[in-house]
N, C-alpha and C positions, 0 to 999 in steps of 0.2 A: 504493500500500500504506500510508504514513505520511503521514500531513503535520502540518503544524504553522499553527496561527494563531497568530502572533507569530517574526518571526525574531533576537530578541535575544542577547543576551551568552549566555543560558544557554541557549535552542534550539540557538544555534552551535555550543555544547560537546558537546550532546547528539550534535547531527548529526553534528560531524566524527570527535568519537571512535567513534560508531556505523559512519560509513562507510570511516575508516581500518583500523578493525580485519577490514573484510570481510563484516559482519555485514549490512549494508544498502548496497543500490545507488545513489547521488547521483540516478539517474537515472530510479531508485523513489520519491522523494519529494516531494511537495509543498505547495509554500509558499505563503499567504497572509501579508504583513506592509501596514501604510499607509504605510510607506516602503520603494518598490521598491528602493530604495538594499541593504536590505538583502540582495537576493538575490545579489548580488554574488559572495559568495562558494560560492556552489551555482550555477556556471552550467550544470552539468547536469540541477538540478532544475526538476519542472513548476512553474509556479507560476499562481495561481488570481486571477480578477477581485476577489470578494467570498467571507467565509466559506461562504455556503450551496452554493458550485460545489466548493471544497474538501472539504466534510461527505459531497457528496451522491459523492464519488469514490473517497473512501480509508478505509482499512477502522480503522485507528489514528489518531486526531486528539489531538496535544497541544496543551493548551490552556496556550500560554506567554508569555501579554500578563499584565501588571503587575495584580494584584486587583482593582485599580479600574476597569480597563477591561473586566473577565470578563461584568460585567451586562449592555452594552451587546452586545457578541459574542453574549451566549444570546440578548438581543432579538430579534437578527438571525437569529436560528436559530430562532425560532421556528415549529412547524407542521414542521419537517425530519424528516424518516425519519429514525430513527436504529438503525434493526433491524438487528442484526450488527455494529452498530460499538465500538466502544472507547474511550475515551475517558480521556486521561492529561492530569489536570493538576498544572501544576507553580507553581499559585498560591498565596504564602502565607496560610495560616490562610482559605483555601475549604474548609468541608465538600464532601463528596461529594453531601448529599444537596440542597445547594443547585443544584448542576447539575442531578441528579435531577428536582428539582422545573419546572427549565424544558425539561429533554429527557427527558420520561417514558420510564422503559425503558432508560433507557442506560447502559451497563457502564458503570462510572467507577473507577479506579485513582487516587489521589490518592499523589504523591510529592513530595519535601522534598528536591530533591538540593542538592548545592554546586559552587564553580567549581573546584576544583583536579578535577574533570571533565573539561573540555579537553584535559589533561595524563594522563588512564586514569588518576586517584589519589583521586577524587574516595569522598565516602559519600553515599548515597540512602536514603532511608528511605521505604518503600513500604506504601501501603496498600489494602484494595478494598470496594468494595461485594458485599454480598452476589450479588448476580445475575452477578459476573464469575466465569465458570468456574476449575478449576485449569488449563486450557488456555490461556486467554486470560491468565490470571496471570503462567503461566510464562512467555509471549512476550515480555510486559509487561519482565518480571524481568528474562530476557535480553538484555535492549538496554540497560539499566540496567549488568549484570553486566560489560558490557566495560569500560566506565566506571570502574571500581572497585568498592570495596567495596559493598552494599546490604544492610539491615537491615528487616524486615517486623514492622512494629507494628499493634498496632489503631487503630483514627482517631485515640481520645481521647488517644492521647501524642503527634499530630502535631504541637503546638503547643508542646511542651514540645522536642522534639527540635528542634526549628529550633535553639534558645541552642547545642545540646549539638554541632550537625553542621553546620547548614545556616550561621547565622552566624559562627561561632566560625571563619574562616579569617581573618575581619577582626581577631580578639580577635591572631593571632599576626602580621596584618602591621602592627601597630599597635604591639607588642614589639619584632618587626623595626628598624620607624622609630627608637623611642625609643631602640634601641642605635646602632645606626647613626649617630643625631644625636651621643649620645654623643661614640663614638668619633672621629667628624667634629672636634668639638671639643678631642680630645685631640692632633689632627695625621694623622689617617689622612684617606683619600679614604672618601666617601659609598658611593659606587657598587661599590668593592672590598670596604669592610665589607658591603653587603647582599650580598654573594656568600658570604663566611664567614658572616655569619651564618646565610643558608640551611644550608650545609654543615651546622651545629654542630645548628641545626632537624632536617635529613636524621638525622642521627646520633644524636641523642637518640631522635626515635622508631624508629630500629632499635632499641637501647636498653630500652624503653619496649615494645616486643612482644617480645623474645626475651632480655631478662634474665632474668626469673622474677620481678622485683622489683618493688616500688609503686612510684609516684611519690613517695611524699615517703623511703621508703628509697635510690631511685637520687639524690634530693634529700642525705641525708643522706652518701653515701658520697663528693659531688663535696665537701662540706664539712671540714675539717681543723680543728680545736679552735685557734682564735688565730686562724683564716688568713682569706685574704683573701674566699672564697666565702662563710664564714659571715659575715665583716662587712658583707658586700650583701646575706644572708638578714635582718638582723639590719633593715636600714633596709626589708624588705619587710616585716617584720613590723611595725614602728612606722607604716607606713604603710597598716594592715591592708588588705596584697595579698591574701589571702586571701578575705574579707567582699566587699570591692571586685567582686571576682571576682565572686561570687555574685549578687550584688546586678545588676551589668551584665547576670546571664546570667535574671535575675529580673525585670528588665523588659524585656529583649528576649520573653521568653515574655508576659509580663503583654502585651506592644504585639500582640501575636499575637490573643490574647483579645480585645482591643478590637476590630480589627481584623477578624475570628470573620464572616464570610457563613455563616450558616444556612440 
């Protein structure tokens, strides 16, 4: 029924939250990767010599090898039937209609997920080609939807949303770290701080959905006029955190663009 070309970090996630939640059977899936190492952890899944025996078997194929390697994959698929199939990729900054162009005819769903997936907490942001049905969409959706959150955009924001969903998990374990180093330095333990620090993470975005409030008002209310939270707003702002922000989240989109398979 499914398979995947490529069994990476994010295939993983896809799979195991797909098949823990009961949505899909280990033993319905298969797997193509060039390191069989990878199957390891689906030893009930089928898995395939080469792409073209995977294509020619299962009716949804994600395509979840690295951008750079996606050319060489459609090489290889070349001349393949692709009537009735589906086709999900999860490569960044591929058009759809790039695929298109080397598998005439083929449904293509193009999605932008992230890793806290793994863990059903994950966002996706989902897109399709004109010729994918609402049927095929929905199926699409739903395997996405155990997963977490998903957001359905038109293509042209797919590149924009990567900064806003797809990368921005690193923006927060990179905050993570630099507190944690901190606090390491002040006398605590490393490994106990990244635990509260999640915690305080967890908590702010409860926060953060079910205040009512913006970000920079739930910002302004941890604040007390003298006190100590404004005095670390105060070195965020001399350090224009803000700009910073934009600017990262401004060229991870621009690298996207570059990067752009039409």
């Amino acid at each position: 029924m499914i398979g995947f070309i490529g069994v990476g970090n994010m295939a993983r996630a896809i799979l195991k939250g797909t098949v823990q939640s009961g949505m899909v059977q280990e033993k319905a899936v298969g797997l193509f990767d060039a390191n069989p190492a990878q199957y390891s952890a689906f030893p009930a899944a089928r898995t395939y010599g080469n792409v073209r025996e995977l294509v020619a078997e299962e009716r949804i194929v994600f395509f979840a090898v690295k951008p750079q390697v996606l050319p060489a994959v459609l090489a290889e698929l070349d001349g393949v039937d692709v009537e009735g199939k589906i086709f999900v990729s999860i490569c960044a900054a591929v058009a759809m209609s790039f695929i298109q162009k080397a598998l005439p005819g083929a449904h293509v769903v193009r999605a932008m997920p992230n890793t806290p997936m793994l863990y059903g907490k994950g966002v996706c942001a989902l897109s399709r080609s004109e010729n994918v049905t609402d049927a095929e969409f929905e199926e699409v959706h739903a395997l996405f939807s155990v997963l977490g959150t998903t957001v359905v955009l038109e293509e042209k924001l797919q590149n924009d949303i990567i900064a806003v969903t797809g990368s921005s998990p690193a923006y927060l374990f990179k905050l993570a770290d630099a507190m944690a180093q901190a606090a390491q330095e002040s006398g605590f333990d490393y490994g106990e701080s990244v635990n509260w620090i999640a915690d305080v993470f967890e908590g702010a975005a409860v926060m953060l959905r079910k205040s009512g409030f913006t970000p920079k008002q739930l910002c302004d209310m941890v604040c007390s006029p003298g006190g100590t939270t404004l005095e670390a707003m105060h070195v965020f702002e001399e350090s224009d955190f803000t700009n910073t922000v934009k600017k990262a989240m401004q060229a991870c989109t621009k690298r996207a663009q570059v990067l752009q398979k039409d």
